[in-house]
C-alpha positions as CSV (number, residue, x, y, z in Angstrom):
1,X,-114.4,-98.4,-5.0
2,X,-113.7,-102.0,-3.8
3,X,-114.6,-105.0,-6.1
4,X,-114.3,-108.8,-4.7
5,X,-113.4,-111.7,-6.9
6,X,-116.3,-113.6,-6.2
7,X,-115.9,-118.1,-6.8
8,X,-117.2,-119.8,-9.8
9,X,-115.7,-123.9,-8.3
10,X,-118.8,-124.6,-6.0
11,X,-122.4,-124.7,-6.8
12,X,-123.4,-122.9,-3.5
13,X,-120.9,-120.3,-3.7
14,X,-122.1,-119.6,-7.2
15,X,-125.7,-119.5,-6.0
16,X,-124.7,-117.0,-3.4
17,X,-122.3,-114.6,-5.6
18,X,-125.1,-114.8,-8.2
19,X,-127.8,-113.9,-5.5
20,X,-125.6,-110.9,-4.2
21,X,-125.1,-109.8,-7.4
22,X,-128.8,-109.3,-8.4
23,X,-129.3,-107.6,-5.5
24,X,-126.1,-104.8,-5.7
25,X,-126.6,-104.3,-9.7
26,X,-128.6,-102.3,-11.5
27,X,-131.1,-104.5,-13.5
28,X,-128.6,-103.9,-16.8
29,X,-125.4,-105.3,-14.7
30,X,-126.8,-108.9,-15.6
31,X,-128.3,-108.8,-18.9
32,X,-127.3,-111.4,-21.6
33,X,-125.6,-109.2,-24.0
34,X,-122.1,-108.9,-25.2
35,X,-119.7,-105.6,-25.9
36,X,-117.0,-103.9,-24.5
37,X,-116.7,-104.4,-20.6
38,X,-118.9,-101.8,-18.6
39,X,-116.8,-98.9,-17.1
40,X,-116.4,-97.6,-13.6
41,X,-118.4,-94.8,-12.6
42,X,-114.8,-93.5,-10.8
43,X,-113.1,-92.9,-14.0
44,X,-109.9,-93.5,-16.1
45,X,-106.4,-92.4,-14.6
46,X,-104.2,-90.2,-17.1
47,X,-103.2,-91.5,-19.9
48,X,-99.9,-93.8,-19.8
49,X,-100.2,-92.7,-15.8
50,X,-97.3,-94.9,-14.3
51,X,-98.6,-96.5,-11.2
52,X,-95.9,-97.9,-9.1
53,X,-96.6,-100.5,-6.8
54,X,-94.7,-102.0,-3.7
55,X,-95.3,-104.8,-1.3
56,X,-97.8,-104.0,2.3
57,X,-95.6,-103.8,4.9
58,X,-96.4,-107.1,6.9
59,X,-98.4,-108.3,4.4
60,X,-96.0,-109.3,1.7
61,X,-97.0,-111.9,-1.0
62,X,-94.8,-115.4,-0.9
63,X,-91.8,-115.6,-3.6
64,X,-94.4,-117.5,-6.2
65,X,-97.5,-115.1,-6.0
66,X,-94.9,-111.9,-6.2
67,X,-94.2,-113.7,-9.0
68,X,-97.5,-113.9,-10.3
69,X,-98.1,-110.5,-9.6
70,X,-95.3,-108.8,-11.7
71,X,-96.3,-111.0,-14.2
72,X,-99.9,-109.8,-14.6
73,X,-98.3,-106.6,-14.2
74,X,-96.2,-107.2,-17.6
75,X,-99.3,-108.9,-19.0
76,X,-101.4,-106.1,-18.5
77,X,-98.6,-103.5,-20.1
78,X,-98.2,-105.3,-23.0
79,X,-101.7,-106.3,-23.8
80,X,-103.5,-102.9,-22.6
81,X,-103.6,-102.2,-26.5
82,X,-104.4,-98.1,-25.2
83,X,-102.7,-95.6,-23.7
84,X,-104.0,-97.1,-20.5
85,X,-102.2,-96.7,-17.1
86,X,-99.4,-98.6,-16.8
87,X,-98.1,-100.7,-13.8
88,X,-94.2,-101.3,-12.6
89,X,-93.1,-102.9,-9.2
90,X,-90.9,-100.3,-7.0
91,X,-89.8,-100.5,-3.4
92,X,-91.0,-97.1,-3.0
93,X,-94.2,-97.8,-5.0
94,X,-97.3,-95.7,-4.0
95,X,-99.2,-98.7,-4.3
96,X,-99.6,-101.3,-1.8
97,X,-100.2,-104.7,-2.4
98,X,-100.9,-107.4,0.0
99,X,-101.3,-110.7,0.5
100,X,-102.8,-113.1,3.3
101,X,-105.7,-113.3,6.6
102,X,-106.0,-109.3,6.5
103,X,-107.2,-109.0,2.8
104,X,-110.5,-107.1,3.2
105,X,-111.9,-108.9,0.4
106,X,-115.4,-110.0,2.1
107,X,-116.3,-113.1,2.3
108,X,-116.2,-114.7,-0.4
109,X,-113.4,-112.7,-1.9
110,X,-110.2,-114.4,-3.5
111,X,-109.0,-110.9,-4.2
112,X,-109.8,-107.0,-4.1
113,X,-109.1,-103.4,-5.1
114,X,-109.4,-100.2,-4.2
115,X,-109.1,-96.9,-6.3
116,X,-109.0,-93.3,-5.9
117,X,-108.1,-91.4,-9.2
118,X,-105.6,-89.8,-9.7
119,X,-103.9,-90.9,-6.7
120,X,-103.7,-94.7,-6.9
121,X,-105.0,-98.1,-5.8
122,X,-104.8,-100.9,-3.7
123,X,-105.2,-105.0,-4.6
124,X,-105.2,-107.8,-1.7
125,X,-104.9,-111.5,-2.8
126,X,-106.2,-114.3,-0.3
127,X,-104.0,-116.4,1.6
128,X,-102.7,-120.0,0.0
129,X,-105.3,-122.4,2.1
130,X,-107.8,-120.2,3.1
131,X,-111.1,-122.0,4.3
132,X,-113.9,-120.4,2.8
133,X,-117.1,-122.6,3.4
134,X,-117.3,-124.3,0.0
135,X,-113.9,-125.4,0.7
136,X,-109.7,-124.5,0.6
137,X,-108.5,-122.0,-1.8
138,X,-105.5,-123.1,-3.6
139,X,-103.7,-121.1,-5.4
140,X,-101.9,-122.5,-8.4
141,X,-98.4,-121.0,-8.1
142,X,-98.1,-122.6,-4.6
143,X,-97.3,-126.0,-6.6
144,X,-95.2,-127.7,-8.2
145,X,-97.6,-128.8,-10.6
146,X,-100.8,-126.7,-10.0
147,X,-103.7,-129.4,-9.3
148,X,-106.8,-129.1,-10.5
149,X,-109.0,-127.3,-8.4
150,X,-106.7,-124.0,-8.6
151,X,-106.3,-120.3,-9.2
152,X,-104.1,-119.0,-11.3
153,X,-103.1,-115.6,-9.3
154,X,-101.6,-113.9,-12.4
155,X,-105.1,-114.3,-13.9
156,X,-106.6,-113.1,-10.9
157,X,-104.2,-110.2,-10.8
158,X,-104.4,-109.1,-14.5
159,X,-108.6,-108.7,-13.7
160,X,-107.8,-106.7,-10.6
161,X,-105.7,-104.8,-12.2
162,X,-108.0,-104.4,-15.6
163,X,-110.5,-102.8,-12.6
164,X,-107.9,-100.9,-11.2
165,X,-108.2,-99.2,-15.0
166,X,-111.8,-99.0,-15.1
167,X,-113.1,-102.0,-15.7
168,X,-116.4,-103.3,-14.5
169,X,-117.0,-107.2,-15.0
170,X,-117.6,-108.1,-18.6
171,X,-121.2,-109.0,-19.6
172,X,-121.1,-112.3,-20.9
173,X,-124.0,-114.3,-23.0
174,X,-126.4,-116.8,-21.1
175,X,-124.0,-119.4,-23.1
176,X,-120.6,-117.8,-21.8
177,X,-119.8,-118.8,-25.1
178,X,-117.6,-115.3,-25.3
179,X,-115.9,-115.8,-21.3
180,X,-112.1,-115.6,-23.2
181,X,-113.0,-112.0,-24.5
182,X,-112.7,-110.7,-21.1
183,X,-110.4,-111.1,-18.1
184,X,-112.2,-109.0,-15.6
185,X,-115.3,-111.6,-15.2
186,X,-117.4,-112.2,-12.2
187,X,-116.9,-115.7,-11.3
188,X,-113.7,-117.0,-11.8
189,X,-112.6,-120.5,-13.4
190,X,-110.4,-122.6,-12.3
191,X,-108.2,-125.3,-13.6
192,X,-108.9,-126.9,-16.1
193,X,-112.0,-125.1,-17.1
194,X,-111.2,-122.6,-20.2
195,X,-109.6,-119.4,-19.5
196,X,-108.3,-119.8,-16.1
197,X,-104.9,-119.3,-17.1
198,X,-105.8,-116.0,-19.3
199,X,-102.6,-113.9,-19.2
200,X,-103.5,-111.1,-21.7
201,X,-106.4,-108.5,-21.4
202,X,-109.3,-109.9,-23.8
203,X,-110.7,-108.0,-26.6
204,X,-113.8,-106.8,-24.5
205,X,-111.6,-105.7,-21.7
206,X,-109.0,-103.8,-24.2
207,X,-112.2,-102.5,-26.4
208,X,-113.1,-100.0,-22.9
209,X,-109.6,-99.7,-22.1
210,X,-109.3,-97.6,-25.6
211,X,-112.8,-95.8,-25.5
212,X,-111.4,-94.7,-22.3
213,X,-107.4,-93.7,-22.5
214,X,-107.5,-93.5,-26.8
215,X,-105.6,-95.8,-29.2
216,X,-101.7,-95.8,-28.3
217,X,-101.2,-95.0,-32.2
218,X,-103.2,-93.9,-35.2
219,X,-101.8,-97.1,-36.7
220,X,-103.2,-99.2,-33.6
221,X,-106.0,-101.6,-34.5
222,X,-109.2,-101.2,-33.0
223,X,-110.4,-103.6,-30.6
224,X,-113.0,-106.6,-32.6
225,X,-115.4,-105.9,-29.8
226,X,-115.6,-102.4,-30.7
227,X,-118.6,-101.5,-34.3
228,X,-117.3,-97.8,-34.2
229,X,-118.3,-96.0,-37.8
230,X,-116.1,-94.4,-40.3
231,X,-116.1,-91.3,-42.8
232,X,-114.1,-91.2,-45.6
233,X,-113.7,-88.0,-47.7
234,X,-111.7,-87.0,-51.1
235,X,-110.5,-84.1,-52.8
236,X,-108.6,-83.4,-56.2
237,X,-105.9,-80.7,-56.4
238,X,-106.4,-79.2,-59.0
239,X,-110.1,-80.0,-59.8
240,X,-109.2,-79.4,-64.0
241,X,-106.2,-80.1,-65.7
242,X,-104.9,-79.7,-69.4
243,X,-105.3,-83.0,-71.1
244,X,-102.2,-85.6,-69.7
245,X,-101.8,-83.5,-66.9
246,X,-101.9,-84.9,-63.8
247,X,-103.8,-84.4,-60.1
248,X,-103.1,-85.3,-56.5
249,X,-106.1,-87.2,-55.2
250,X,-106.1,-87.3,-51.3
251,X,-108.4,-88.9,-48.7
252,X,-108.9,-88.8,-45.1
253,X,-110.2,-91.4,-43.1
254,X,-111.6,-90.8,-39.5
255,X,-113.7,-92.5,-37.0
256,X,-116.9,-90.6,-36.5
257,X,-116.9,-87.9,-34.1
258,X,-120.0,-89.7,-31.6
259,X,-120.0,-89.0,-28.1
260,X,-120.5,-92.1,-27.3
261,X,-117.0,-93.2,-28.8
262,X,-115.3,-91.4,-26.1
263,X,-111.5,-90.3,-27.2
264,X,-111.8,-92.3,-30.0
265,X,-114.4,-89.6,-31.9
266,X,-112.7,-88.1,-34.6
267,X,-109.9,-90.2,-34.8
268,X,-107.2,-90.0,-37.6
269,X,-107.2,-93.8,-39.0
270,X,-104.0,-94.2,-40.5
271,X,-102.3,-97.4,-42.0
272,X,-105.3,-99.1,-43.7
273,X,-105.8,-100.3,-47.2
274,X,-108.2,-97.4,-48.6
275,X,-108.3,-97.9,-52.2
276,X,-108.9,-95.7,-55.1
277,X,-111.7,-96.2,-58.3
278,X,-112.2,-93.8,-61.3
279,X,-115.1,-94.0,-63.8
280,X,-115.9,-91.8,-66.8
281,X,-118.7,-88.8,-65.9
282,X,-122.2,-90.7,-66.2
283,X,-120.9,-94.4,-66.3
284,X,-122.0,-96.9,-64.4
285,X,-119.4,-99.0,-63.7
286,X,-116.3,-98.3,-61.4
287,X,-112.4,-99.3,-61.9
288,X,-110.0,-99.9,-59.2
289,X,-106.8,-97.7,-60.1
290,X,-105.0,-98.9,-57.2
291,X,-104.1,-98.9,-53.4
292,X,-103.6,-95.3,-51.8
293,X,-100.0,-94.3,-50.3
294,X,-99.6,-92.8,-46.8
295,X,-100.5,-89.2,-46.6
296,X,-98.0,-86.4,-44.5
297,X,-101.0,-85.9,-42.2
298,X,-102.0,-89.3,-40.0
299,X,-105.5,-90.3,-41.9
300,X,-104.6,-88.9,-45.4
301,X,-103.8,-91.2,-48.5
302,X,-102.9,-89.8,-51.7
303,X,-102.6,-90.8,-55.3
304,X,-101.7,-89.3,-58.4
305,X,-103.2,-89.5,-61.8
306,X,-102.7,-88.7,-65.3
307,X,-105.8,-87.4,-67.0
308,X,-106.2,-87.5,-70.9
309,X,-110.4,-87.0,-70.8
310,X,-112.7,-86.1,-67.8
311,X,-113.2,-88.9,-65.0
312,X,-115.2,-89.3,-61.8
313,X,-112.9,-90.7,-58.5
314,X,-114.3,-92.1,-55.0
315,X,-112.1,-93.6,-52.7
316,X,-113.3,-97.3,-50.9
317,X,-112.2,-98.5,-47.3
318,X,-113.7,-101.6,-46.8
319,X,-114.3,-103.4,-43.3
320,X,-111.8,-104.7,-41.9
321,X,-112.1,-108.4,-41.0
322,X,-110.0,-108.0,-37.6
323,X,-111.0,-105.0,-36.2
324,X,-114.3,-103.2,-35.0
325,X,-114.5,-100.6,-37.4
326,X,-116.5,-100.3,-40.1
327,X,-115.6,-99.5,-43.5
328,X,-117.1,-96.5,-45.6
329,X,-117.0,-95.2,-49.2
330,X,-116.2,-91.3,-50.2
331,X,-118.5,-88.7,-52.1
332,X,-117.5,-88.6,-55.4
333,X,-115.0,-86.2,-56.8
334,X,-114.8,-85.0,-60.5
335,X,-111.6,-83.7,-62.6
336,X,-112.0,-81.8,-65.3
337,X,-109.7,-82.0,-68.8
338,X,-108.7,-79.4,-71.1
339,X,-106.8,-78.7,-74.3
340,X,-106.0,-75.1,-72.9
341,X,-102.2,-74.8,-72.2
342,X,-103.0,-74.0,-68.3
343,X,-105.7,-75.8,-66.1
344,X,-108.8,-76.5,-67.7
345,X,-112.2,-76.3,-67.3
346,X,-115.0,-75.6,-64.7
347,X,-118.4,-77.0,-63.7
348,X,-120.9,-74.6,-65.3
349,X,-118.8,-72.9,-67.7
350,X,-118.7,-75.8,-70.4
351,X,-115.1,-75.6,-72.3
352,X,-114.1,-72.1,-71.8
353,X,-110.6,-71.7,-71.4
354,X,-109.4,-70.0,-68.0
């Protein structure tokens, strides 16, 4: 699988990538929509696979792009918000990655990739002053102060490397009012324009990196490109208590099992606010009794309370405002009072004593 980083700084090379690019992609490559990035038919690499990467043998990048380079490999460790691959410069690296006149990146390629998973990957970056014929590519590091006009190769990097995970380009709106959630974009920018200097994975890009490779904890927050659905379920232990007795009120919170949310179907969500209400059987109105501690089991919250006369519970996680899930609300759970000395009273069997 080889992707080119096709230009965005010249009206005809934009008329040309864009023509290409209707011809090579399916019909739903290049709709006006907006989500997480498509994915690579190729697949993910293992999760928190290490891929070590080393310089081409007579191809080595200058001082200031292997600079850039290990910094978009930093950027895209810190940022891959997953249990994504990870990337780490070694002399002996399995991975090569060149620089200069033999990049086989097409051409109108800045830069390109190659990758065959499990085994690894390849990237090439373009030469500093390469004539393409809308003009001299410049690449910003080469400077002292970067000049407009040039691109940043640890933004170009980072995207090769997001495909290098799986990424395809992100689908932006007609507006490309949403281009800064995504890296791995078809056309590049260039400086000044917004986000040519992007040096973190955007949420779109990170929202496929974890329906791909999973959260990298149950704590984790989900990606804000993401709409992934919630269950929440209760139970009471014991379900009837003598009156001011008390019972353990425990939820479980969990993305729903979908296919189509990859590894993250089923997940445990753990670390939220899920909050618990009581009522009295039949009433209409419900009262917050407080926030829900942490559970032993990632996903559970419990609370304890003190019953002097029957009540109805439900537990409430609302939607968060940060993160693409969505919040839900439990069935509802009844406890059951008693004046018997031991535990109380059972649905169906009125006040008998047990």
């Amino acid at each position: 699988m080889t992707s080119r980083r096709w230009l965005l700084s010249h009206p005809a090379a934009h008329r040309i990538a864009l023509a290409m690019l209707l011809l090579l992609s399916p019909v739903a490559a290049v709709a006006t929509a907006h989500g997480p990035d498509p994915s690579l038919s190729s697949g993910p690499f293992g999760q928190n696979q290490d891929l070590t990467f080393r310089w081409r043998s007579g191809s080595e990048p200058t001082s200031a792009i292997k600079t850039a380079i290990q910094a978009a490999a930093t950027d895209a460790n810190a940022s891959r918000a997953s249990r994504a691959a990870t990337f780490t410069y070694s002399a002996a690296g399995a991975n090569p990655i060149g620089y200069g006149s033999g990049a086989t990146c097409g051409v109108n390629g800045l830069a390109c990739f190659t990758r065959d998973v499990p085994n690894g990957f390849t990237i090439w970056l373009r030469e500093q002053s390469h004539v393409f014929d809308w003009g001299t590519l410049k690449w910003c590091q080469s400077y002292t102060s970067a000049p407009n006009g040039c691109y940043d190769a640890e933004t170009i990097t980072l995207d090769e490397l997001g495909h290098v995970e799986g990424l395809d380009h992100h689908v932006d709106y007609a507006s490309d009012s949403d281009y800064e959630d995504a890296v791995v974009q078809t056309y590049s920018r260039t400086k000044p324009s917004t986000g040519w200097n992007q040096h973190a994975f955007g949420r779109c890009d990170v929202a496929t990196l974890q329906l791909q490779y999973d959260m990298s904890s149950w704590t984790s927050r989900y990606s804000a490109c993401l709409d992934l659905s919630t269950v929440l379920t209760l139970s009471a232990s014991p379900g009837g208590v003598p009156v001011g007795g008390t019972t353990t009120l425990t939820a479980a919170l969990t993305v729903v099992d979908y296919d189509t949310y990859l590894r993250l179907g089923g997940n445990p969500v753990a670390g939220r606010v899920v909050t618990l209400q009581r009522r009295a059987p039949g009433a209409t109105t419900w009262t917050s009794v407080g926030t829900m501690n942490a559970g032993s089991t990632a996903g559970t919250y419990v609370f304890v309370q003190t019953l002097t006369s029957d009540a109805e519970f439900r537990a409430v996680f609302a939607t968060p405002a940060t993160e693409g899930i969505n919040g839900d609300t439990s069935p509802i759970v009844g406890v059951f009072t008693s004046t018997c000395a031991a535990a109380a009273r059972t649905p169906g069997r009125g006040s008998q004593c047990l």
